[in-house]
NUMAR-250852 format. One record per residue (C-alpha): residue in three letters; x, y, z. Coordinates in steps of 0.1 Angstrom, whole numbers, plus 2048, in hexadecimal, padded with zeros to 3 digits. Layout:
! NUMAR-250852
  resn   xx   yy   zz
   ALA    X    Y    Z
...
END
This chain:
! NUMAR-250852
  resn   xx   yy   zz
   UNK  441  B70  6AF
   UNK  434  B8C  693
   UNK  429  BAD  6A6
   UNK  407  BB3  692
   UNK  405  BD6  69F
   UNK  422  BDF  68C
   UNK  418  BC6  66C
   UNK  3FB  BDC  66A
   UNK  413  BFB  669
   UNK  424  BE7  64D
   UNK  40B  BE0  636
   UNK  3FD  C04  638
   UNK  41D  C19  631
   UNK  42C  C01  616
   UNK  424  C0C  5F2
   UNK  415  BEB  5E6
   UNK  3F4  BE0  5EF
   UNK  3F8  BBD  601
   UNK  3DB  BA1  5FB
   UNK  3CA  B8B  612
   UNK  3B3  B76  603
   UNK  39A  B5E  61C
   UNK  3A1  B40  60D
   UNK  3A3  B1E  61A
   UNK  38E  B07  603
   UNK  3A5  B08  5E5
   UNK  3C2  AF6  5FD
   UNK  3AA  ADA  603
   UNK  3A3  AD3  5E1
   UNK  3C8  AD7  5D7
   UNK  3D1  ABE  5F1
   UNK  3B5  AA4  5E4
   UNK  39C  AA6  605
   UNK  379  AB0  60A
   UNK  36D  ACB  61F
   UNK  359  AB4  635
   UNK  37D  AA8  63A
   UNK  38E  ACA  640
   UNK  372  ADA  657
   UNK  376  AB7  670
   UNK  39C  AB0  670
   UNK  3B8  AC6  67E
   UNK  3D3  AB6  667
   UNK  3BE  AB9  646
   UNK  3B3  AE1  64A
   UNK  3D9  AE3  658
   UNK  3E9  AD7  632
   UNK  3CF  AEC  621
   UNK  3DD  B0C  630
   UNK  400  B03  62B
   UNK  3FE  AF7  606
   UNK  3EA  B1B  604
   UNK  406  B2D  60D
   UNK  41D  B1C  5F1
   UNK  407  B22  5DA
   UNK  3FF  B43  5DD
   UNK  410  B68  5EB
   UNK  3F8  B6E  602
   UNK  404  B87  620
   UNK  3F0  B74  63B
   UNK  3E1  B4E  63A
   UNK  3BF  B4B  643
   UNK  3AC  B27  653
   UNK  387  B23  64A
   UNK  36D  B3A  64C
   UNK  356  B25  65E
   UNK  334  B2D  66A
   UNK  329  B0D  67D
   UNK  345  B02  695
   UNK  33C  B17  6B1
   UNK  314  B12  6AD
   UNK  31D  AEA  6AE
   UNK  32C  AEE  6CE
   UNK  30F  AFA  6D8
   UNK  2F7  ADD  6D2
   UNK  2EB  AEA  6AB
   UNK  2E5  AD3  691
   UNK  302  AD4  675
   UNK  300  AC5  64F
   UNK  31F  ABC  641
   UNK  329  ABC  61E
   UNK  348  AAD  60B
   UNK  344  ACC  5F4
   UNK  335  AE5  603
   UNK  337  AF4  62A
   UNK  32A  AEA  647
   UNK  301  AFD  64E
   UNK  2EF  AFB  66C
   UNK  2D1  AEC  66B
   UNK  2AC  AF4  681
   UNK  2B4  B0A  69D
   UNK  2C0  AFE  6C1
   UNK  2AB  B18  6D4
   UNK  288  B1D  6D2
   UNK  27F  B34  6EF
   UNK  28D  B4A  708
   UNK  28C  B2D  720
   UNK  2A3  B1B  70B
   UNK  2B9  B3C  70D
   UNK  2B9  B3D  733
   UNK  2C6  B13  731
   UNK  2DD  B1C  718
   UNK  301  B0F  727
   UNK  31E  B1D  717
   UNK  32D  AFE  70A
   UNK  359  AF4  710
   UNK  373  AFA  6F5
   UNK  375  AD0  6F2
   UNK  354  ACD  6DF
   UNK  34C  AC5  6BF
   UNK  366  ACE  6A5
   UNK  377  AEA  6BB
   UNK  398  AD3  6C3
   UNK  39B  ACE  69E
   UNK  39C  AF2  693
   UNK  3B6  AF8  6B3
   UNK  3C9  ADE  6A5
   UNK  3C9  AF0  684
   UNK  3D3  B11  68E
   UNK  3ED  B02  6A3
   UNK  402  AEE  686
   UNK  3FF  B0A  670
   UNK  40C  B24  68D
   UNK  427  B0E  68E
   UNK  433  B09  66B
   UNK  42B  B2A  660
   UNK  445  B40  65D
   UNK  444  B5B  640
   UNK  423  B6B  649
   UNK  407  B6B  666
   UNK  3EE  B55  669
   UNK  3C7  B5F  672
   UNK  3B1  B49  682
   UNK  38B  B49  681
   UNK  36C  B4D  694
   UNK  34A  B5A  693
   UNK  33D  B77  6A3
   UNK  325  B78  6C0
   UNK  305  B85  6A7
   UNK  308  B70  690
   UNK  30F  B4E  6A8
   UNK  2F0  B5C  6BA
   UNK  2DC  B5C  698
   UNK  2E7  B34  692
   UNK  2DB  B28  6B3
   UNK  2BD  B3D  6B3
   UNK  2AE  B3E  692
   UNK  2B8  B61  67B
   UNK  295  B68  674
   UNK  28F  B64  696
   UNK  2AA  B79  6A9
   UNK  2A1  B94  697
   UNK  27F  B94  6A9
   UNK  28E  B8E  6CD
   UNK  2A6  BA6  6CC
   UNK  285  BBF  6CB
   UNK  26C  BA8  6DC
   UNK  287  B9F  6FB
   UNK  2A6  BAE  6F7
   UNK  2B0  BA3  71A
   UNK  2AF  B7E  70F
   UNK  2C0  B8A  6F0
   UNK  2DE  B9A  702
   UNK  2DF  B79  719
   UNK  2E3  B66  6F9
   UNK  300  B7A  6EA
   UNK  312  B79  711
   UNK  310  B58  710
   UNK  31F  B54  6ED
   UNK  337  B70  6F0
   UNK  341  B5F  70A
   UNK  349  B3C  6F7
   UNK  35B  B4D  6D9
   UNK  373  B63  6F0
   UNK  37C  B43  702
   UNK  382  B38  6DB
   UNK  396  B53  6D2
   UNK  3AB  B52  6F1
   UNK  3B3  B2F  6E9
   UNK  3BD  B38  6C1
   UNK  3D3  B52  6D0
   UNK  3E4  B35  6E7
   UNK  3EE  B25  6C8
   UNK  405  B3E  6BB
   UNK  3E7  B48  6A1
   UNK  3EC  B6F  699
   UNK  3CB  B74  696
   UNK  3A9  B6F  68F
   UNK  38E  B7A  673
   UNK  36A  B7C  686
   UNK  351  B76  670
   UNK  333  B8A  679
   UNK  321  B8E  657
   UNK  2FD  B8B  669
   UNK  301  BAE  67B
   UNK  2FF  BBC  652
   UNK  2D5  BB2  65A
   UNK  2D7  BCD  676
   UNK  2D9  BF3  677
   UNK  2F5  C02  684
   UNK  2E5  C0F  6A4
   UNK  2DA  BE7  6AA
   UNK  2FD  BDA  69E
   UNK  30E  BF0  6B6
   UNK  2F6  BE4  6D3
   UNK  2F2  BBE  6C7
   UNK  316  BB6  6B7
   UNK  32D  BCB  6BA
   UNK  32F  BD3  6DE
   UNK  334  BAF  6E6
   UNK  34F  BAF  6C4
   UNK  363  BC9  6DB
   UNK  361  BB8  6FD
   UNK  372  B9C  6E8
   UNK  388  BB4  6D8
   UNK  396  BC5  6F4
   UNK  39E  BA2  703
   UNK  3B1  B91  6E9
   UNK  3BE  BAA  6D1
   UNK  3E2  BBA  6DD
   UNK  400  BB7  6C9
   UNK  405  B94  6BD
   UNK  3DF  B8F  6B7
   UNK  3CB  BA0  6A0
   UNK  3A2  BA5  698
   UNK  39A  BA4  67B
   UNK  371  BAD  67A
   UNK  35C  B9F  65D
   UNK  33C  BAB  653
   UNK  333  BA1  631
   UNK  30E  BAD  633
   UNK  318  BCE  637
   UNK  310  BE2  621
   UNK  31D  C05  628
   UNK  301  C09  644
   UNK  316  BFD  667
   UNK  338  C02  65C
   UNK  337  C1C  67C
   UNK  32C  BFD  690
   UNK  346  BE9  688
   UNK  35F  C05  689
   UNK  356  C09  6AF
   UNK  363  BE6  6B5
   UNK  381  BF1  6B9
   UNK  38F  BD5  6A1
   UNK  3B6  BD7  68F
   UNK  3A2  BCE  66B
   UNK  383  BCC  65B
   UNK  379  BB4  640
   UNK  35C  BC1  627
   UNK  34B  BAB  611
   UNK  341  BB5  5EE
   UNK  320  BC2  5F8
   UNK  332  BE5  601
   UNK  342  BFF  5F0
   UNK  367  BFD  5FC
   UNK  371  C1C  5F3
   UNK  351  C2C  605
   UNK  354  C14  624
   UNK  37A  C1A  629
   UNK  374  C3F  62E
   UNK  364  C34  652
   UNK  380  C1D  65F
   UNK  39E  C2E  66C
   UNK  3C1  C31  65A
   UNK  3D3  C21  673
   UNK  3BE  BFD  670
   UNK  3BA  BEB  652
   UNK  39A  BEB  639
   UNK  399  BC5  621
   UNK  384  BBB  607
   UNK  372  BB8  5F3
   UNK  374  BA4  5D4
   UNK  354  B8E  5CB
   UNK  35B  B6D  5D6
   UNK  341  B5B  5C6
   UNK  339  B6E  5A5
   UNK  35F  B7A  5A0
   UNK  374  B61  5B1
   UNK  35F  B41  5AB
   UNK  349  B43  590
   UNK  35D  B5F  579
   UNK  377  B5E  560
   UNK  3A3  B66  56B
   UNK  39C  B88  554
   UNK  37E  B90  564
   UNK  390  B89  584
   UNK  3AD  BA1  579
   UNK  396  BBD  572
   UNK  386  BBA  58E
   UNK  3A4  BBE  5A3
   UNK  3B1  BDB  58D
   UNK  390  BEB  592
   UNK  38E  BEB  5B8
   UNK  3B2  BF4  5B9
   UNK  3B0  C12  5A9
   UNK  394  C20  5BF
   UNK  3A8  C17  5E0
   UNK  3CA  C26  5D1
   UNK  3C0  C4A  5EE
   UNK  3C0  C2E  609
   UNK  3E4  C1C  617
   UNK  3D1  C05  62D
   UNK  3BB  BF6  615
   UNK  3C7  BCE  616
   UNK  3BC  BC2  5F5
   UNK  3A2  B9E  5FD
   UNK  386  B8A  5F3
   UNK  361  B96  5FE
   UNK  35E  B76  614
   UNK  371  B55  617
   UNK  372  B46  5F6
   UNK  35A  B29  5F1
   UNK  363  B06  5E5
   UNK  368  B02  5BF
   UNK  380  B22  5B9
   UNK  392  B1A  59F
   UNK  3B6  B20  5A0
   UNK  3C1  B32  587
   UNK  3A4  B50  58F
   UNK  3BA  B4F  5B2
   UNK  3D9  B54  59E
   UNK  3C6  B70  58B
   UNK  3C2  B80  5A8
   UNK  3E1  B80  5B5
   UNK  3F2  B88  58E
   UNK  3DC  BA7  590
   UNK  3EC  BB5  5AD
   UNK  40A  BB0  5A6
   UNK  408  BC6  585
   UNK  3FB  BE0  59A
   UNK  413  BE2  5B2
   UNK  431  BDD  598
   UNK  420  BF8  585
   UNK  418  C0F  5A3
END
């Protein structure tokens, strides 16, 4: 079993900078499948992570970043797509009533057993490196089963009902994560990118004290959080700081080397290379240069980990992965 704690240590007093890409989708397509395939079969999302990891030097392998498994178990509405991911669709709750009803729903629903499954064949044929599970944070699973627009009134309107909601979902994805951890799973990247829409006085009150109740139940020595906020922007880095998470995962909204100044040395700071406009929809020099850019600015900070800005999205094309990964390694072979 890998010690994360002293991983972590690892990664910040080696010389090189180490990578960790969130990266999933490019598996499936290498193995011939479709996402609506991957995001509904254990065995399918399984393959993609492993041929991921003999493809590429990743230090960690990621499973999908998926925004909709929890919300289904739930009672939302998802779309499926062969191409694209899951959405939710409408919003389950209307009212505070519906709030009050709410029933926080059993690790058996919906698509749950199959991402288990996942995380369970690769934490036992992986080997060389840990593997991170994934979730999505309390905010943001909150936001899907409410409406977005619309939590962002009753957290002002009825912040009572609002804090009812995220107990009751808190209390569904640290039942989750507890479960990931069971598998041998080393982790877990939370995705909380809809806590970015709030200040960092609201984040700290409406996401990230119910990220830290997680935290401080799941996260020891052979499981690390790693937090995700890709709408931040610089403005509740202190928020998410307070979590009390191992990592933080920026997405490309953010200046890293402005954001990295607020996490502390001894956890580590990823991110944050565009993954739409760099890694899908650029060029492999483009893709070099952006790498050689951002690396240069983190060179003051050792536990900078060197990722994309979010999980990359279906359609990457391979060889702007292998750019990425080319242009690190000149760095650190010329470092």
């Amino acid at each position: 079993m890998i010690n994360m704690s002293a991983w972590i240590d690892e990664v910040i007093q080696k010389k090189e900078v180490t990578a960790v890409p969130i990266m999933t989708h490019p598996g499936i397509e290498l193995d011939g499948h479709s996402v609506r395939e991957a995001v509904t079969n254990g065995n399918v999302h399984h393959q993609a992570i492993m041929r991921l990891t003999r493809e590429f030097p990743s230090a960690m392998a990621t499973t999908i970043m998926d925004l909709t498994a929890e919300a289904e178990c739930f009672g939302a509405d998802i779309v499926f797509s062969d191409v694209a991911v899951p959405a939710v669709t409408g919003h389950l709750l209307k009212d505070v009533h519906d709030i009050e009803a709410l029933q926080v729903p059993s690790l058996q629903s919906a698509r749950i057993p199959a991402y288990l499954k996942a995380n369970l064949l690769t934490a036992r044929a992986l080997h060389d490196r840990p593997l991170l599970g994934g979730c999505i944070g309390p905010f943001s699973l909150a936001g899907r089963l409410y409406d977005m627009s619309e939590i962002m009134i009753l957290i002002y309107e009825h912040p009572d009902a609002a804090h009812l909601l995220l107990e009751k979902c808190t209390q569904f994805i640290l039942k989750y994560c507890q479960a990931l951890k069971a598998t041998g799973t080393n982790g877990v990247v939370m995705a909380e990118p809809a806590a970015g829409l709030l200040s960092n006085a609201d984040c700290l009150q409406f996401s990230s004290r119910y990220v830290k109740t997680i935290v401080e139940q799941v996260q020891d020595d052979t499981f690390t959080v790693v937090l995700h906020n890709c709408g931040n922007t610089g403005h509740c880095t202190q928020a998410m700081v307070a979590t009390g998470a191992a990592a933080y995962h920026f997405g490309n909204k953010c200046d890293m080397a402005e954001v990295i100044k607020e996490v502390p040395p001894t956890a580590l700071a990823m991110g944050n290379i565009d993954p739409v406009s760099v890694f899908k929809d650029g060029t492999p020099e483009g893709m070099q240069t952006a790498v050689r850019n951002l690396l240069e600015k983190m060179k003051p900070y050792p536990n900078f980990v060197l990722s994309s800005g979010c999980d990359t999205p279906p359609h990457t094309p391979i060889a702007h992965i292998r750019a990425f990964f080319e242009a690190l390694d000149d760095y650190n072979s010329y470092c």
